[in-house]
N, C-alpha and C positions, 0 to 999 in steps of 0.2 A: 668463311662464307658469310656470307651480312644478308640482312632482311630488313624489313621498315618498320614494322616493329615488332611485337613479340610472336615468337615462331609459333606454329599452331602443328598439326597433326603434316607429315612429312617435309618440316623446316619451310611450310610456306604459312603466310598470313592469310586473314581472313578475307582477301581480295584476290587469291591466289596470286598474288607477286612474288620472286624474291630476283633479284641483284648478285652480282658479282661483283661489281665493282660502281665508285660512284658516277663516274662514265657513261655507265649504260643505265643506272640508277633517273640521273638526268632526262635523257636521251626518252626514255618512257614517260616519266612524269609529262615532259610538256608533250607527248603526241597523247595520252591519256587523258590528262588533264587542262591545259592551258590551248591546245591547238581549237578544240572543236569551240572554245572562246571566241578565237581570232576569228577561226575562218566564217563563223555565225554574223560578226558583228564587222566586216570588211575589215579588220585590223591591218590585214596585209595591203589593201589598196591604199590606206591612208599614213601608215608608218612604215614600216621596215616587211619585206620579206617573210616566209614562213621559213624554219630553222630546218635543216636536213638532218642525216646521222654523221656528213663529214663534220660539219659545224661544230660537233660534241667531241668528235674522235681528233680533229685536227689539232699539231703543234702549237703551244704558243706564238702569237704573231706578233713583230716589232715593226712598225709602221713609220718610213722618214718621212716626214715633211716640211718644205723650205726653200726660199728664191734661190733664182738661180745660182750655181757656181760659190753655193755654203759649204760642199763638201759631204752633200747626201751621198753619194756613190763611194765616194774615196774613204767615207767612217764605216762601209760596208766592205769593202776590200782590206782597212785595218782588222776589220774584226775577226774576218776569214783567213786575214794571212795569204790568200792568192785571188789574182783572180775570175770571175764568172762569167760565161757567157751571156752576151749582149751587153758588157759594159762597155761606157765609153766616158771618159772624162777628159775635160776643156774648162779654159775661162768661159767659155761662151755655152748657153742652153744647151745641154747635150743628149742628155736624157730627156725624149718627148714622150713618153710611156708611163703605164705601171709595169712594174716587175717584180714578179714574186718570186724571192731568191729562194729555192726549194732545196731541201737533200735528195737524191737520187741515183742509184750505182752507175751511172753515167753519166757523162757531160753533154745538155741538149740544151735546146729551146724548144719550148713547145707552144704555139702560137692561143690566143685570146679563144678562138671558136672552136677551138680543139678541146685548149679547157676548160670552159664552161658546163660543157656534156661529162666529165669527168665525173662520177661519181663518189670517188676518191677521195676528188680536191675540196675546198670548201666552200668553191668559186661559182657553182652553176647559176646561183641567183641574178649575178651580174648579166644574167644573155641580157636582161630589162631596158639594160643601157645600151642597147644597138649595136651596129656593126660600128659606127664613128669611136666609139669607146675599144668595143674587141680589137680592131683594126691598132690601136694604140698599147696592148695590153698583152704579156709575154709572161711564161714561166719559166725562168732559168734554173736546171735541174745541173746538179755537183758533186762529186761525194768529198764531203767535209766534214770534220767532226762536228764543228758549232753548230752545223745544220741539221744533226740531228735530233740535237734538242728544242730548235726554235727555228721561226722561217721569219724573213724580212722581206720586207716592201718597199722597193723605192720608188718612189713619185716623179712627176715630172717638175721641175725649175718653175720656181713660179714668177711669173714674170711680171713690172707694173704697165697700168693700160689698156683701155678699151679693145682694142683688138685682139688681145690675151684671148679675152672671156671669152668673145664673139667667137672664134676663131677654131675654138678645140670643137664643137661639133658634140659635142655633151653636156652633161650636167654634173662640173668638174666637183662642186662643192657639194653635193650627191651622192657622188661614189666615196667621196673621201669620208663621209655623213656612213656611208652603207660599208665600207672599211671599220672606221670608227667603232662600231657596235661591237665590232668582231676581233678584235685584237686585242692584244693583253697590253703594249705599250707603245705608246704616241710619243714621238720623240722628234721635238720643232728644232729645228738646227737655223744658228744664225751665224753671220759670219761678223766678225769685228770691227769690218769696216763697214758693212752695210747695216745697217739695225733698222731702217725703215720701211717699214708695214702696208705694204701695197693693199688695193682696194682689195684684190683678189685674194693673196693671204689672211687678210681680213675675214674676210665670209670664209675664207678655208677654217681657220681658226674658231668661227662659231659654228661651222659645222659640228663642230666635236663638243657642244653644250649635253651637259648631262655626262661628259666619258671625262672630268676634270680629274680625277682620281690617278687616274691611266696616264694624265701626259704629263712631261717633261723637257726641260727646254736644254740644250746647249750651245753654250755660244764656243765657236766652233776658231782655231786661226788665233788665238788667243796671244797666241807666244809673238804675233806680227805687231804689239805693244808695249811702251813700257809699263811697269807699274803705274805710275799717274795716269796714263793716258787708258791703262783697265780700269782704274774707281771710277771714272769718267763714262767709261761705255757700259760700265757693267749697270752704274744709275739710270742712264738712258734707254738702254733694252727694259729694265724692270719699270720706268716709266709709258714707256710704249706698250709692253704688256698689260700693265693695269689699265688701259685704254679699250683693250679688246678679252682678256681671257676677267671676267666680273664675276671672280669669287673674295670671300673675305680672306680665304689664306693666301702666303703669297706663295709661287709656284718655285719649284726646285730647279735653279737655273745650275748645270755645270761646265766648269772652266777648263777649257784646254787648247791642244793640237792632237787633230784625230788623226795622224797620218805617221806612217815611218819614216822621218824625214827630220834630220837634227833643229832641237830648237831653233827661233831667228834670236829670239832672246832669253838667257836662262835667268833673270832675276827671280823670278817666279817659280821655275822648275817644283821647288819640292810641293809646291799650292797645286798646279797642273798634274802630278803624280799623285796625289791625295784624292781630287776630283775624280781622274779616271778612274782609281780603282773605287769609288763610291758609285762610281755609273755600272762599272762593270758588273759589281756584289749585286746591284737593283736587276742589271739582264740576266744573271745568274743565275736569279732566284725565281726567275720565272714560272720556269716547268713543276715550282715545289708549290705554288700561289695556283698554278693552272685549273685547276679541278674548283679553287675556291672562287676562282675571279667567275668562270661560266656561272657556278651557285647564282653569283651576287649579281651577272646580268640577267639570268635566267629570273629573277624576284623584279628587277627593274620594269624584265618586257610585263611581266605579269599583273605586278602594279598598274603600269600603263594600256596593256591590256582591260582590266576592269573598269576603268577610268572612260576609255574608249565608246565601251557599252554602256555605259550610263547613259555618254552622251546623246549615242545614237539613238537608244531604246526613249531619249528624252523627245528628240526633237520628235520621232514615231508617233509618242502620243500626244505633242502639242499639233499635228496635221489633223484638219479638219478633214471630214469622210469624204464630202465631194465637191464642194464649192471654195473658192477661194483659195487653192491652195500656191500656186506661184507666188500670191501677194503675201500668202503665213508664209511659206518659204524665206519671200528675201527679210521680213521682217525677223523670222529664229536668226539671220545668220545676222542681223545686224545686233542682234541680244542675247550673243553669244557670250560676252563678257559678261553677261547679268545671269545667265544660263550656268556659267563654272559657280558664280558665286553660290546661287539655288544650289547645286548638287555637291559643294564643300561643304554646305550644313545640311542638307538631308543625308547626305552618308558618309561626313566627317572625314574628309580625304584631306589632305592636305594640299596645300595652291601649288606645289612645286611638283606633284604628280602631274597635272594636267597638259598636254600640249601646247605649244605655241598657238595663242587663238590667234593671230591671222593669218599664220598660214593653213590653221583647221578652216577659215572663212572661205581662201582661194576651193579648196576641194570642196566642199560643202557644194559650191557653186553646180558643181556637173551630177548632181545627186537627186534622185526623184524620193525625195523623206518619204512618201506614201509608199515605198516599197522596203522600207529600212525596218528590222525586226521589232517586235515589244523583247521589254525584260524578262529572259531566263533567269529565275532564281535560281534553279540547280545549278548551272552552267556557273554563277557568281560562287554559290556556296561547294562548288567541287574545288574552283581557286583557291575560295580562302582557308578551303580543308590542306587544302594543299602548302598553301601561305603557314598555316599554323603547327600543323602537325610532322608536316613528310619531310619540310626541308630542315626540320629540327634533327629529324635522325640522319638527314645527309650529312649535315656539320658533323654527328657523330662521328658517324662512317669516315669522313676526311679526315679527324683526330685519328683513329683505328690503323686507315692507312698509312697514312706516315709514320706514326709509330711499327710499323712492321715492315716498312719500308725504308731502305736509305734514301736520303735525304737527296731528289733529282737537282742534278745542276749542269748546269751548261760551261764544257769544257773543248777543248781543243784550240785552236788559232791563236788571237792577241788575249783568252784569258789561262792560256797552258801556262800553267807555274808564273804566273802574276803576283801570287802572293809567296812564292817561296824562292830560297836562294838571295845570294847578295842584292838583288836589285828590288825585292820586295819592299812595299810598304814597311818603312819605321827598320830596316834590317839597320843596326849598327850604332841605332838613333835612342834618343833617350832611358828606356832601361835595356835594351837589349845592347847597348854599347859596353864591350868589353865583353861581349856573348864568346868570340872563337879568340881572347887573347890569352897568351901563356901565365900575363902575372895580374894579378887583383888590378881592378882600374882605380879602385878609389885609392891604392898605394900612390898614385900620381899624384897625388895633391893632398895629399897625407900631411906632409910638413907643411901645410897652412893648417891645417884643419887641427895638428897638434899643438901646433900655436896657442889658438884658444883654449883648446880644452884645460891646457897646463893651466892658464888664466881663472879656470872655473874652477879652485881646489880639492882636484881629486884627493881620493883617502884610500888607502891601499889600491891605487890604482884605477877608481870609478868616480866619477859622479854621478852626484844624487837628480830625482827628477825634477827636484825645486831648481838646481844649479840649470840644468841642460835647460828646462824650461825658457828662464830668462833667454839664455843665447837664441834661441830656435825661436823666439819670438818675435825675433829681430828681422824675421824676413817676410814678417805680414800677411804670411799665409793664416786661411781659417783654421779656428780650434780644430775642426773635423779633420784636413787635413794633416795638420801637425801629430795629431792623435794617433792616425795613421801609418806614418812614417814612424812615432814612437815604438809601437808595435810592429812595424820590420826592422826594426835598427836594432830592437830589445831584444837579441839573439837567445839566451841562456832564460831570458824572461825574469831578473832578477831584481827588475824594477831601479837598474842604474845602467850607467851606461861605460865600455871601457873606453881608451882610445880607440881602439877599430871600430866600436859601435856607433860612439860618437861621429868618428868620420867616416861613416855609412850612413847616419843620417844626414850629414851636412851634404853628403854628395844627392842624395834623394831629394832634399830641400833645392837643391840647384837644378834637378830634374822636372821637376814639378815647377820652378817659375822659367825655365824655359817654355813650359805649354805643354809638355809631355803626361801621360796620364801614370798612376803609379798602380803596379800589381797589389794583386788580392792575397800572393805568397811570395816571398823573397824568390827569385831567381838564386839559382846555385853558384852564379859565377858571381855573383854579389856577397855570397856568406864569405864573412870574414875568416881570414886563414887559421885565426884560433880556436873559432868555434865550428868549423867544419868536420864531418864527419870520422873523416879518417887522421888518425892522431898524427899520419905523419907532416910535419908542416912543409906548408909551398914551400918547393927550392927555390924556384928564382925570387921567391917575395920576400925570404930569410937573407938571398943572397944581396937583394940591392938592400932590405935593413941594414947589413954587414957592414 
């Protein structure tokens, strides 16, 4: 049982709080603390929503977004393995919805206005966006394994063109903005042949400023090019990107084919199998990051929250008492950029906490400042009591938990045994080759390798580290790695080396400048047959010696 900080007279603190878990930890702080902020200083009318209890309680969410006919639906049906109600895939725009693919002991849909009212779901906030939105907006409920670790979102095709925007009856780059906040990961799929960046994916794209952490890009259809023809697109997407997603890192784009369906070309195969399973470890790891990722939105709204009331409480008392105030009005919102600057040195905030000032200009517009609050100091110093002290011991708490908890990951469908069994990541490949064979692998090529060695004049059967040196130097690997392999190879640890030692390290040396990474302890099917445990020697490796 956990508490915030040190327990007082019947395991509660001196605020009579205590917690169960970090969850409902959360879940109190901001209605305690950070809500009567919001709701004081209109936060909710000018950014985001007020937070519920599903908001805290709900799965990790994975959020596709991507023009049409990228393969948003069909990298959703790879993942599941079968698939879900209300799907439908085509070349052509198929999916005109949002769809939140849910776990649920049956198989439904349950329509936009249904779930909203749901108190359950995490959705009620969205009524905001009218019936034009609901009307386009579905939860498709399944029982699946993957789904009950995580829940996805497919979007609709984004399409280029005026008529697009016009046309959906909402505020498409809005929802995706009110999405965005709430999800654990943003996952932008392109397809191979299309890489160009419509007006509307564009603003879709900036909607998500501030959630850069969160997204991830795939370029999706991969395998429908050669090798030349992928350095080529791969430059161009990351081009086009840096056009629209302006951060100084560059973003983690991965390569593949999301779909069950045999390569069109396998040059690339083992690069395309490396990728997926690096996508798949990142969605994995979702549900174990879940409790940290809410932390660290839960600190962002709060940030922005304070930031908010400054404003507010600012313009408050630049409003004159009774004369003039339409004309102070438009002239604060014209001196709105001189206003952030004012309140980054009087309360040393940083420029990237503040909102977008113009679109704070556009709302500003419908606002009577002579009814906007003055500054609550208590309200400011319960956040930053909060900022300083409470979410310190929640990070605790989330260390606490995991350690007493196995390690949550998201299993069943396309990640069921991914990494195990013959077809696994590296199965057969660099040191694990020769992992299920009967006779030593490095005896294959043994008669090269004894070659040398005779070369380097052993003495009662070893060479010294001065002799191996020279030879091992010859393949221009770094000292560090050389050193390395010295100390797997040095079985007996007797500071020389025999022939099997020797060619254990030349096989390791060939391992390593293939690109493979080399273990922290010799694998057992690698110790040589002399120095292995059991005295009695490999039959079949005495027998081909024979």
């Amino acid at each position: 049982m956990f508490s915030w900080v040190k327990q007082e007279q019947g395991g509660r603190n001196k605020e009579g709080e205590m917690y169960q878990t970090v969850t409902e930890g959360l879940q109190t702080l901001y209605t305690k603390k950070l809500l009567p902020l919001e709701e004081t200083y209109l936060f909710h009318d000018f950014h985001s929503p007020a937070l519920e209890g599903a908001d805290f309680q709900s799965k990790p969410m994975v959020l596709l977004v991507g023009q049409y006919s990228t393969g948003k639906t069909t990298f959703i049906r790879y993942l599941l393995e079968q698939d879900f109600p209300g799907m439908r895939i085509g070349p052509e725009p198929t999916t005109d919805g949002f769809i939140a693919v849910m776990h649920g002991e049956t198989e439904g849909v349950v329509p936009g206005n249904a779930l909203v009212v749901d108190p359950k779901k995490p959705f009620r906030k969205l009524n905001a966006f009218g019936n034009s939105f609901l009307n386009r907006f579905i939860c498709s409920q399944m029982p699946n394994q993957v789904l009950q670790s995580i829940s996805i979102i497919d979007t609709p095709g984004i399409l280029s063109g005026e008529k697009q925007r016009i046309s959906r009856g909402y505020d498409f780059a809005e929802v995706l903005r009110w999405f965005g906040e709430r999800v654990d990961r943003i996952i932008l799929l392109f397809d191979a042949h299309k890489l160009d960046i419509s007006d509307e994916f564009s603003e879709a794209i900036k909607a998500f400023k501030g959630q850069d952490d969160k997204i991830r890009v795939v370029l999706n259809k991969a395998d429908q090019v050669d090798t030349q023809q992928l350095m080529r697109v791969y430059g161009a997407l990351m081009w086009s990107l840096g056009k629209v997603i302006n951060t100084p890192e560059v973003v983690r784009v991965y390569l593949g084919s999301f779909w069950a369906k045999p390569l069109q070309n396998t040059e690339n195969r083992r690069l395309f199998e490396a990728e997926s399973q690096d996508l798949f470890r990142d969605i994995q790891s979702l549900p174990r990051n879940a409790a940290l990722r809410k932390l660290n939105d839960l600190i962002k709204r709060a940030r922005l929250a304070k930031v908010h009331a400054y404003i507010i409480s600012y313009l408050k008392k630049e409003m004159p008492s009774l004369f003039g105030r339409e004309k102070k009005k438009e002239e604060l919102i014209m001196r709105l950029p001189e206003i952030y600057v004012t309140l980054q040195r009087e309360h040393h905030i940083s420029p990237g906490d503040f909102p977008n000032v113009t679109k704070m200009q556009d709302m500003l517009q419908h606002y009577d400042f002579s009814k906007f609050p003055s500054l609550k100091i208590k309200l400011i110093e319960s956040v930053d009591k909060m900022l300083a002290t409470k979410i310190a011991v929640l990070m605790a708490m989330i260390r606490e938990e995991e350690s007493k908890l196995p390690p949550a990951m998201v299993s069943g469908g396309a990640f069921e045994g991914s990494e195990d069994g013959p077809f696994g990541r590296g199965y057969g490949e660099g040191i694990c080759a020769g992992a299920d064979a009967d006779d030593w692998i490095v005896s294959r090529d043994k008669h090269r390798y004894d070659e040398i060695f005779y070369t380097l004049m052993p003495v009662n059967g070893k060479i010294t580290g001065v002799n191996a040196k020279k030879e091992m130097m010859n393949s221009r690997l770094p000292n560090t790695v050389l050193g390395k392999i010295w100390k797997l190879a040095d079985c007996d640890q007797d500071g020389m080396l025999d022939d099997e030692e020797f060619a254990l390290a030349q096989h390791l040396i060939q391992i390593k400048l293939e690109g493979y990474e080399l273990p922290n302890e010799l694998p057992n099917h690698l110790v040589p047959p002399a120095h292995r445990k059991n005295p009695t020697a490999d039959a079949l490796y005495n027998h081909t010696e024979d």
